[in-house]
MIBAVO-837762 format. One record per atom (N, C-alpha, C): x negated, y negated, z negated; residue in three letters. Coordinates in Angstrom, 3 decimals, padded with zeros to 6 digits. Each point is the difference from the previous one (the first is absolute). Example, Ala and Ser with C-alpha at 12.3 -4.5 7.8 and 13.67 -1.06 7.14 Angstrom:
# residues 2
((-013.190; 005.690; -007.800); 'ALA')
((000.890; -001.190; 000.000); 'ALA')
((-000.900; -001.200; 000.000); 'ALA')
((000.350; -001.050; 000.720); 'SER')
((-000.820; -001.190; -000.060); 'SER')
((000.770; -001.090; -000.730); 'SER')
# end
This chain:
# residues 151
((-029.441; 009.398; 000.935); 'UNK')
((001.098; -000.488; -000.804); 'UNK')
((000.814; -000.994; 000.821); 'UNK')
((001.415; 000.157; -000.231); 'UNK')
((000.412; -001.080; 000.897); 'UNK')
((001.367; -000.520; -000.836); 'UNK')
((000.059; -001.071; 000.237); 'UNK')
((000.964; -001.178; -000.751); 'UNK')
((001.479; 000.438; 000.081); 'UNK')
((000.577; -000.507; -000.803); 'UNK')
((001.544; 000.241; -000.392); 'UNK')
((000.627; -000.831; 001.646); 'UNK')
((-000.083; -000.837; -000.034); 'UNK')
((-000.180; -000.690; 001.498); 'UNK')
((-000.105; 000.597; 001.089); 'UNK')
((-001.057; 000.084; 000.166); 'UNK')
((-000.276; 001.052; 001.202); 'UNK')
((000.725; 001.157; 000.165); 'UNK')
((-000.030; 000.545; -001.224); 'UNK')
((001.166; 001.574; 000.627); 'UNK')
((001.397; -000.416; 000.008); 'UNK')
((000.658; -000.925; -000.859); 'UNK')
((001.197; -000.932; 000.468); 'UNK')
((-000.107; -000.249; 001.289); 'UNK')
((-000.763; -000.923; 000.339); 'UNK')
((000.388; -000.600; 001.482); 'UNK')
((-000.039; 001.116; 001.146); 'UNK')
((-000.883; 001.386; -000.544); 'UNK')
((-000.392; 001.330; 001.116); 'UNK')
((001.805; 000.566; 000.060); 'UNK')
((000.287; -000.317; -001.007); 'UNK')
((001.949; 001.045; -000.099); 'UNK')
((000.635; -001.088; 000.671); 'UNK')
((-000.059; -001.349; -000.202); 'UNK')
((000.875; -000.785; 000.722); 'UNK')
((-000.440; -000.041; 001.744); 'UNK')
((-001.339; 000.008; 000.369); 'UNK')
((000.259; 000.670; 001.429); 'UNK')
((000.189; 001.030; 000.342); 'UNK')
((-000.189; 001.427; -000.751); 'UNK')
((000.635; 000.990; 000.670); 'UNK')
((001.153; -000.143; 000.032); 'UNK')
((000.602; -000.417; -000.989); 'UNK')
((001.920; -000.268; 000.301); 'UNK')
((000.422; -000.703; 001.308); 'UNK')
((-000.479; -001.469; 000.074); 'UNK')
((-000.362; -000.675; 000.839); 'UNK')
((-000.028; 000.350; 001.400); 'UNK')
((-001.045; 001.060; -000.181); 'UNK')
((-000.739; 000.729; 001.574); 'UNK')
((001.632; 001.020; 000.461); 'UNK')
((000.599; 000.440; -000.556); 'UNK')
((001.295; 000.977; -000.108); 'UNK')
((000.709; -000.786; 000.924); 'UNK')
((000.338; 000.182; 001.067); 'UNK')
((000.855; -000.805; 001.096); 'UNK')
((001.374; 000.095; -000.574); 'UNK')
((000.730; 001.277; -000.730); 'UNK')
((001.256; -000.518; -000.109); 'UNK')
((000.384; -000.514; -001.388); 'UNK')
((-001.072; -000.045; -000.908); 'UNK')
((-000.177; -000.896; -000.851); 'UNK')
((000.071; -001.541; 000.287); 'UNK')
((-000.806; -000.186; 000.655); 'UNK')
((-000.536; -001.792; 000.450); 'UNK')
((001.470; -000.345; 000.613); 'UNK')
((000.659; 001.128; 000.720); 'UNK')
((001.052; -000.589; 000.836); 'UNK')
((001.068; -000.312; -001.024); 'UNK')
((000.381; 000.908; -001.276); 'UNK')
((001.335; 000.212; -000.166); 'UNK')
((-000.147; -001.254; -001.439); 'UNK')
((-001.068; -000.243; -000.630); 'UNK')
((-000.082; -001.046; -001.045); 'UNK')
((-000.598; -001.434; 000.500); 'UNK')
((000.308; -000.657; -000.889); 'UNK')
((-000.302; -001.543; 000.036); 'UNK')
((-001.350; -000.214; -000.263); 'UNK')
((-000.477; 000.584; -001.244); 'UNK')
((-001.274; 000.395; -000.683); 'UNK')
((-000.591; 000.643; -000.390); 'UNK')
((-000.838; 000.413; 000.346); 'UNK')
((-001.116; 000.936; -001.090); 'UNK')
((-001.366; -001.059; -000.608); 'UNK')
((-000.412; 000.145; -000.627); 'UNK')
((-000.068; -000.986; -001.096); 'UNK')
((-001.061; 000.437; -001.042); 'UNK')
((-000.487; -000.423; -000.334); 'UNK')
((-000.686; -000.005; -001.520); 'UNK')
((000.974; -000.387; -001.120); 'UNK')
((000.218; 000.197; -001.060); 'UNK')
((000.848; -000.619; -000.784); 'UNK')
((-000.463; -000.745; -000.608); 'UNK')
((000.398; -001.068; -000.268); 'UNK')
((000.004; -001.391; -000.735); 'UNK')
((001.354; -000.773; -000.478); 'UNK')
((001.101; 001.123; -000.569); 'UNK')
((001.130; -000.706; -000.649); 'UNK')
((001.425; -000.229; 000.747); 'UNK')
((-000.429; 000.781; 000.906); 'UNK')
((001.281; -000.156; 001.195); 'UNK')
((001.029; 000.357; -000.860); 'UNK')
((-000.068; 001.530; -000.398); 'UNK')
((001.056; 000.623; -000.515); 'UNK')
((000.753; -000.879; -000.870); 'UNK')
((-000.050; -000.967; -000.819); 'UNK')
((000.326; -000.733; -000.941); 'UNK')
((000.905; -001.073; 001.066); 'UNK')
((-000.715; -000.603; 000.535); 'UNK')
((000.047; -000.623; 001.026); 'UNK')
((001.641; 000.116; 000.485); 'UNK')
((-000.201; 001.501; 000.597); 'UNK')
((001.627; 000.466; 000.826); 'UNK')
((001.298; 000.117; -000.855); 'UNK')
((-000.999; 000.754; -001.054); 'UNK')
((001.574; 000.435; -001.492); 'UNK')
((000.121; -001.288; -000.135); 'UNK')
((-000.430; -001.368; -000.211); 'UNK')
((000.466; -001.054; -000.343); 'UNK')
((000.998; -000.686; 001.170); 'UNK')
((-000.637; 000.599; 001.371); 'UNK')
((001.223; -000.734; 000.677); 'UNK')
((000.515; 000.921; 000.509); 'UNK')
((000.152; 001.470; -000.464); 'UNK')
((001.063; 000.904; 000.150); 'UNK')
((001.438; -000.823; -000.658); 'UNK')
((-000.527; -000.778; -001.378); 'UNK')
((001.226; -000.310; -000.796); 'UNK')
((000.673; -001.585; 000.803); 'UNK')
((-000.744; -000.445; 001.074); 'UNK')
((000.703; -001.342; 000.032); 'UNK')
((000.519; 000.182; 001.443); 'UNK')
((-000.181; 000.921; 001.110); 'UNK')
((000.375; 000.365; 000.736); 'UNK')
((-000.201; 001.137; 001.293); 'UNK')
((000.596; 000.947; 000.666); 'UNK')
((-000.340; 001.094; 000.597); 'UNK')
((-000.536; -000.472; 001.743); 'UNK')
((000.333; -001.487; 000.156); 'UNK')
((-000.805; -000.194; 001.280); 'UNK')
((-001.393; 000.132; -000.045); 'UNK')
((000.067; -001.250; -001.371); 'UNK')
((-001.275; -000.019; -000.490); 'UNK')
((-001.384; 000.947; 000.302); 'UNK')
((001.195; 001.259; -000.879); 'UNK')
((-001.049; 001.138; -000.227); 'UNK')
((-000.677; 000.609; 001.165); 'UNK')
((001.179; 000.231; 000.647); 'UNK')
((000.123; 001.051; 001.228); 'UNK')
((-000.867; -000.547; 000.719); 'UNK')
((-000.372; -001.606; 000.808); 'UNK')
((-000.981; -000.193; 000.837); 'UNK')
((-001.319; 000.670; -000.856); 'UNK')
((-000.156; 000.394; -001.460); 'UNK')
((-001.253; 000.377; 000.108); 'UNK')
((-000.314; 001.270; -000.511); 'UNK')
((001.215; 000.998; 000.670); 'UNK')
((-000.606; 001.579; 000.026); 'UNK')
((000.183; 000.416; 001.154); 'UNK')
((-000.302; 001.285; 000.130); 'UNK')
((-001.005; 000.769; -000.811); 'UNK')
((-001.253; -000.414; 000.070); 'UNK')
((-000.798; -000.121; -000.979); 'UNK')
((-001.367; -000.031; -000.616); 'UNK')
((-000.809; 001.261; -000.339); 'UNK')
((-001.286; -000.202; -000.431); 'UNK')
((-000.504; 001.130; -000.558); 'UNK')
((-001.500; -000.981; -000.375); 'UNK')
((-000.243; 000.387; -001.327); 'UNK')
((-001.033; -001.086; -000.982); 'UNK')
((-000.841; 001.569; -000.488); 'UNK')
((-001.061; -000.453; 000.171); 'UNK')
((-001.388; 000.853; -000.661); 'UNK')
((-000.029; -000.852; -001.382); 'UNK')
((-000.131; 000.901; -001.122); 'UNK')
((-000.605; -000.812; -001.835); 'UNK')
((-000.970; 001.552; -000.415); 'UNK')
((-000.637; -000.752; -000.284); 'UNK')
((-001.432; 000.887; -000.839); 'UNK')
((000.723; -000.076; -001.510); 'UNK')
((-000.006; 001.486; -000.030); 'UNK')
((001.153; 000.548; -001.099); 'UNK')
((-000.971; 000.209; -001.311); 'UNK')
((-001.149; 000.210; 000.475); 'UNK')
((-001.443; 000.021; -001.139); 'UNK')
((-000.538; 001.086; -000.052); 'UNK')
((-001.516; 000.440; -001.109); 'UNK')
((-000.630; 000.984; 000.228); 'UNK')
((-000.145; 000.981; -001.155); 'UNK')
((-000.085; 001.112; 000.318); 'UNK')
((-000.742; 001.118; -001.179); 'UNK')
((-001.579; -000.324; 000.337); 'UNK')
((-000.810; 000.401; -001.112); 'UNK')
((-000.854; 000.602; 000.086); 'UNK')
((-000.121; 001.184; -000.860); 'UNK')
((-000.231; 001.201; 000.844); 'UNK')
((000.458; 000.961; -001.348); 'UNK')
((-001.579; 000.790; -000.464); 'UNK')
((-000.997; -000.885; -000.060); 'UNK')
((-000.932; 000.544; -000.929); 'UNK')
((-001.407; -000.107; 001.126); 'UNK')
((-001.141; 000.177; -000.584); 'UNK')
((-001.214; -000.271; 000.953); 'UNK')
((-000.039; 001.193; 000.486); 'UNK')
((-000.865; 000.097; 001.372); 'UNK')
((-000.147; 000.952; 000.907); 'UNK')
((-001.675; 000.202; -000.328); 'UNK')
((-000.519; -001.134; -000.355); 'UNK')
((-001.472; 000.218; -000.283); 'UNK')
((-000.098; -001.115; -000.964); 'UNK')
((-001.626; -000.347; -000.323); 'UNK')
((000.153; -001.256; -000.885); 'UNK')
((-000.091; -001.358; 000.751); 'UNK')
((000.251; 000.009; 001.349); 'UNK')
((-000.026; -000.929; 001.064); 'UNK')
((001.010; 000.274; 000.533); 'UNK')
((000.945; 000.679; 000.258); 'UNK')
((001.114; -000.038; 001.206); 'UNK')
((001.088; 000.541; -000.832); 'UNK')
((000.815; -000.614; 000.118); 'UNK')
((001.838; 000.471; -000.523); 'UNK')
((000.879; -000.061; 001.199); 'UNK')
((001.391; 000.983; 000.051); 'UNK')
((000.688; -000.855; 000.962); 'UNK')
((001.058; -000.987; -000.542); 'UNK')
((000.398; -000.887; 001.722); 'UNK')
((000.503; -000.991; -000.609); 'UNK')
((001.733; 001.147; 000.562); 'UNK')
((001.152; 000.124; -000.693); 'UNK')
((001.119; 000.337; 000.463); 'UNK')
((001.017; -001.373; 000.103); 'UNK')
((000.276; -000.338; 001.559); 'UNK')
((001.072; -000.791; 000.207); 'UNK')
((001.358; 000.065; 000.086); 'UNK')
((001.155; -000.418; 000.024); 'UNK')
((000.743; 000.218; 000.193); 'UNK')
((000.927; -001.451; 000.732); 'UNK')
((000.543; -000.151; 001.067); 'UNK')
((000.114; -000.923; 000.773); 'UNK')
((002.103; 000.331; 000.018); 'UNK')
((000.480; -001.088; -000.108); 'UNK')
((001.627; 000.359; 000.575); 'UNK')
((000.488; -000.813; 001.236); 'UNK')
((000.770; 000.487; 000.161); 'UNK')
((000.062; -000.187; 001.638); 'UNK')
((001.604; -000.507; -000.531); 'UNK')
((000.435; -001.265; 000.275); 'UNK')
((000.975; -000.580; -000.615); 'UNK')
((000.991; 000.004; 001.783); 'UNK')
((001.859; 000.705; -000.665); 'UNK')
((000.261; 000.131; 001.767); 'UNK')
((001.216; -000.954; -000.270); 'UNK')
((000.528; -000.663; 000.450); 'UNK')
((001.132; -000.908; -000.113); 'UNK')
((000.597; -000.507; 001.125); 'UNK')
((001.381; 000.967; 000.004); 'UNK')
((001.463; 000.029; 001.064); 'UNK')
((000.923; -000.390; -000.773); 'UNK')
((000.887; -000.322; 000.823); 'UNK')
((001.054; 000.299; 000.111); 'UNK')
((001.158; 000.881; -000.595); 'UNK')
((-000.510; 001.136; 001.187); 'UNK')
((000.932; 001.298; -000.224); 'UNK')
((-001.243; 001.202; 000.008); 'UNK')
((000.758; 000.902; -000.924); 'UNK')
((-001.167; 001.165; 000.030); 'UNK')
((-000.019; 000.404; 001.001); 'UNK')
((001.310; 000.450; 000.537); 'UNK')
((-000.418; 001.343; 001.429); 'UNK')
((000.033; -000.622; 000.870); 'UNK')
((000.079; -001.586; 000.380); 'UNK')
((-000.374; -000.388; 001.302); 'UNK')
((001.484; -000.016; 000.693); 'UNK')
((001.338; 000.180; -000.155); 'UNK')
((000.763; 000.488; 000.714); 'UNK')
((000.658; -001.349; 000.853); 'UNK')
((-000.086; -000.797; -000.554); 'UNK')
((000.366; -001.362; 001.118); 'UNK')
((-000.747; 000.292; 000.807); 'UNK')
((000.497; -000.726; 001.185); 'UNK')
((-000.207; -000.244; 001.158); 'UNK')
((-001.703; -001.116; 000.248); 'UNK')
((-000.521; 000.734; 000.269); 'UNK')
((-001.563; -000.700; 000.128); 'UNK')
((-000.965; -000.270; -001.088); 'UNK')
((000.678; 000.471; -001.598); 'UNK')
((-000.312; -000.266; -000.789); 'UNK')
((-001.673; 000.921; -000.935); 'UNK')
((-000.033; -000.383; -000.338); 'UNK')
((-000.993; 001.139; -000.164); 'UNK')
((-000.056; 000.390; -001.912); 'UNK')
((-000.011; 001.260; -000.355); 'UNK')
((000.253; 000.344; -001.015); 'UNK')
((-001.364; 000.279; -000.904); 'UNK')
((000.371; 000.138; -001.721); 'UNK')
((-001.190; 000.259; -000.503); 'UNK')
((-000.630; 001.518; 000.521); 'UNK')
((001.257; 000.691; -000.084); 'UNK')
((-000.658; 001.779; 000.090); 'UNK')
((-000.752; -000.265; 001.042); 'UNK')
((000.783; -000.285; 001.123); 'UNK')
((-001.273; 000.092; 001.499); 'UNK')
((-001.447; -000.458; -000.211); 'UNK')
((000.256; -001.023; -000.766); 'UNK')
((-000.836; -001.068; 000.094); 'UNK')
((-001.330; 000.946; -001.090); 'UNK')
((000.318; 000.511; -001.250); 'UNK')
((-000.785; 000.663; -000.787); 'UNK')
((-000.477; 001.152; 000.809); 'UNK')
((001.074; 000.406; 000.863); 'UNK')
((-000.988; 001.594; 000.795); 'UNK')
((-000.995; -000.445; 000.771); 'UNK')
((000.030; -001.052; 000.482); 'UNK')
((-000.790; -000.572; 000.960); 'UNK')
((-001.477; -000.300; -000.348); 'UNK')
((000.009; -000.508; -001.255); 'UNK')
((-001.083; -000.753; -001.454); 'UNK')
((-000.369; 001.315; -000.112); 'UNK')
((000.626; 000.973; -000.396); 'UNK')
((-000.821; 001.536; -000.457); 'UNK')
((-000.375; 000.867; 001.026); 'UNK')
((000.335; -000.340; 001.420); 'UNK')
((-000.658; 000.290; 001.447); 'UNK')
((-001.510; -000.628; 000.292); 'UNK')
((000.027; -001.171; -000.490); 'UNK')
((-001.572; -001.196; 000.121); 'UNK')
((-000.433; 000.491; -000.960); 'UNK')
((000.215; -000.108; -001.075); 'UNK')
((-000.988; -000.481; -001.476); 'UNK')
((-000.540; 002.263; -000.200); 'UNK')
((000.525; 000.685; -000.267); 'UNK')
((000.371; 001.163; -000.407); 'UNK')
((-001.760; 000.780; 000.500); 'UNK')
((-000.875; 000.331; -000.420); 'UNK')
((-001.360; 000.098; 000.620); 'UNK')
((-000.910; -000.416; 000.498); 'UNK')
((000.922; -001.312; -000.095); 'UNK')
((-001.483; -000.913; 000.804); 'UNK')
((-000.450; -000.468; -000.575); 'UNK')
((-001.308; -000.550; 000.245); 'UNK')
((-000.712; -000.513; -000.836); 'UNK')
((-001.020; -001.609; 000.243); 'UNK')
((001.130; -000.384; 001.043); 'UNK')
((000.039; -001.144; 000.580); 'UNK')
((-001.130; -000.675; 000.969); 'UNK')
((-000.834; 000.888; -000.291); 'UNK')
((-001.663; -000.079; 001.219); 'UNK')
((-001.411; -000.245; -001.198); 'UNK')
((000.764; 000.267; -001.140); 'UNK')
((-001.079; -000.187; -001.542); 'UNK')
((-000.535; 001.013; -000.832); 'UNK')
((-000.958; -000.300; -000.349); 'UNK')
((-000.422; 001.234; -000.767); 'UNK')
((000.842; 000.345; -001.658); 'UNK')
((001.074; 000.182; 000.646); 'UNK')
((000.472; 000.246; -001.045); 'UNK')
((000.953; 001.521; 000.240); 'UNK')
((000.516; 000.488; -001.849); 'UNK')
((000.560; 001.432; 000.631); 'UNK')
((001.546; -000.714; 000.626); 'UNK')
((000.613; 000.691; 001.118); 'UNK')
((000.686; -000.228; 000.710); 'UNK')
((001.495; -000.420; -001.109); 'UNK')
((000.711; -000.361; 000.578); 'UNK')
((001.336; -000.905; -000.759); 'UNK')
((000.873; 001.461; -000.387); 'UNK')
((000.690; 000.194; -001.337); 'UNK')
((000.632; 001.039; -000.443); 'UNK')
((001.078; -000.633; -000.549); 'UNK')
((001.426; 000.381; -000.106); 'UNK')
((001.355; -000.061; -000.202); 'UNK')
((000.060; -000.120; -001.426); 'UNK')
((000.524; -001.011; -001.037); 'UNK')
((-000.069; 000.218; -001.183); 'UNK')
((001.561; 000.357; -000.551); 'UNK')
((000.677; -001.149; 000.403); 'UNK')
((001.239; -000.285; 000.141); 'UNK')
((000.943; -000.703; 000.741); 'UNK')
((001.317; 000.150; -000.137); 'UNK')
((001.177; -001.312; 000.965); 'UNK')
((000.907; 000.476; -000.674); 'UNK')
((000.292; -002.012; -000.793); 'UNK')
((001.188; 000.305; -000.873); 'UNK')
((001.050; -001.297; 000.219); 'UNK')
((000.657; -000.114; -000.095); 'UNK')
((000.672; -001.297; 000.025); 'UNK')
((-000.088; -001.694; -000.894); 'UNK')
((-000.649; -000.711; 000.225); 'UNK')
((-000.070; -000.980; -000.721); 'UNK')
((001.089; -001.236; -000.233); 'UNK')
((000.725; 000.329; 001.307); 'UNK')
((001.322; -001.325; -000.680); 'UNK')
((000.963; 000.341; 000.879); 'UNK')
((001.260; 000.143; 000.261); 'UNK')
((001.199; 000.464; 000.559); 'UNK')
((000.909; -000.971; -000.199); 'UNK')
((000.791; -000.335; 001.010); 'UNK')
((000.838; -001.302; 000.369); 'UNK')
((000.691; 000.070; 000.867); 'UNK')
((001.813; -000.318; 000.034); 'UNK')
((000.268; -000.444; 001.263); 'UNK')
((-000.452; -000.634; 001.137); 'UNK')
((-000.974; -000.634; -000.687); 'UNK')
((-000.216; -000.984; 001.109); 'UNK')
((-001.514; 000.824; 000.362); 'UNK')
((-001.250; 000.537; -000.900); 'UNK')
((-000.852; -000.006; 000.420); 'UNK')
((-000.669; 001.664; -000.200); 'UNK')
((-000.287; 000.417; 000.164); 'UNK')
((-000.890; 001.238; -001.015); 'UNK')
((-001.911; 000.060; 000.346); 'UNK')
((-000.129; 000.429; -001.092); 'UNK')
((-001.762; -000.072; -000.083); 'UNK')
((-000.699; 001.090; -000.663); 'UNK')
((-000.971; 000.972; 000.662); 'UNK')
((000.122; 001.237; -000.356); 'UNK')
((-001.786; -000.656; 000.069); 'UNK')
((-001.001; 001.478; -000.700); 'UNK')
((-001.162; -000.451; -000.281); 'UNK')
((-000.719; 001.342; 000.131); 'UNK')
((-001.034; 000.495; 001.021); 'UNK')
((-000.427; 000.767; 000.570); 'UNK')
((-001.644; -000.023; -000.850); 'UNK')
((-000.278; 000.868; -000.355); 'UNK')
((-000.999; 000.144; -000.991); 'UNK')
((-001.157; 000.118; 000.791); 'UNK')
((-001.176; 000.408; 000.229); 'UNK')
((-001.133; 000.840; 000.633); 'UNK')
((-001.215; -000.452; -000.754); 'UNK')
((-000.734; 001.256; 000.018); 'UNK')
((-001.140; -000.715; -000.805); 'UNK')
((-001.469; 000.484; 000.860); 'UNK')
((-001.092; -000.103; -000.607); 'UNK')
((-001.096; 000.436; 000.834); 'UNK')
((-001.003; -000.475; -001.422); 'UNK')
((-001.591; 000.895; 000.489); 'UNK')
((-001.003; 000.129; -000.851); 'UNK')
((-001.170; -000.433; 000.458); 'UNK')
((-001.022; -000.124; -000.283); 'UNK')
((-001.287; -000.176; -000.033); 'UNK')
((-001.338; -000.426; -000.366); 'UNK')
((-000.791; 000.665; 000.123); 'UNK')
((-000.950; -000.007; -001.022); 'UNK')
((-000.714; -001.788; -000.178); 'UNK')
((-000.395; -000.282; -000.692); 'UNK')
((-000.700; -001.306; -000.524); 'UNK')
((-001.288; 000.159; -000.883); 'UNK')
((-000.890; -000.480; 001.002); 'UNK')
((-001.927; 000.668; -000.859); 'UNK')
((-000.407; -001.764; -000.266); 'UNK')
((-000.486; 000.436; -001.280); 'UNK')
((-000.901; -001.621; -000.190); 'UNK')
((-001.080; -000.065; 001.334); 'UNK')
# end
């Protein structure tokens, strides 16, 4: 069995480990409230903001359990979001780096792996948009993964 934690912090280094990931964002991250954080000083100014994208925040999105496997073992079903926050979607400024790139990149790492754990490998749930802005946009990359849990 392994902790909400632990497979968090396993997605934030494979992202991490991604060389043109690490290069093209400020952060990859665990989440702890950033997002709030930026939309608040999306509204008081765009220098502000801009020194702190692109980002990308891991949040433990929560679990199924969809029924016992025995009278000792159920699985646990996770689901983890991969929080991406630019700028510009397609990247088209000059050095800039965009969400799309930035999400193909996240579904290049995360997409089968299974991070070096006994767990079933990382599967695609969704990517939808969570906040859209002149100034900022923030899109939210789903993936989930399973595994068994025995008393």
């Amino acid at each position: 069995m392994y902790t909400i934690e632990t497979i968090q912090d396993a997605i934030v280094a494979a992202l991490q480990g991604k060389a043109e990931l690490a290069a093209a964002c400020r952060k990859i991250d665990p989440y702890h409230g950033a997002v709030d954080d930026i939309i608040e000083e999306a509204g008081r100014g765009k220098d502000i903001l801009i020194a702190q994208v692109p980002a990308i925040y891991v949040l433990y999105g929560g679990s199924r359990f969809p029924g016992m496997l025995t009278t000792s073992s159920y699985d646990d079903n996770q689901t983890y979001t991969i929080v991406t926050i630019a700028k510009d979607l397609r990247g088209r400024a000059a050095g800039k780096a965009g969400i799309y790139p930035l999400i193909e990149l996240e579904k290049e790492v995360l997409i089968h792996n299974n991070l070096g754990l006994q767990i079933q490998p990382l599967f695609p749930v969704s990517i939808a948009p969570i906040w859209l802005s002149k100034v900022v946009s923030i899109y939210g990359f789903d993936v989930g993964t399973f595994f068994d849990i025995q008393k």
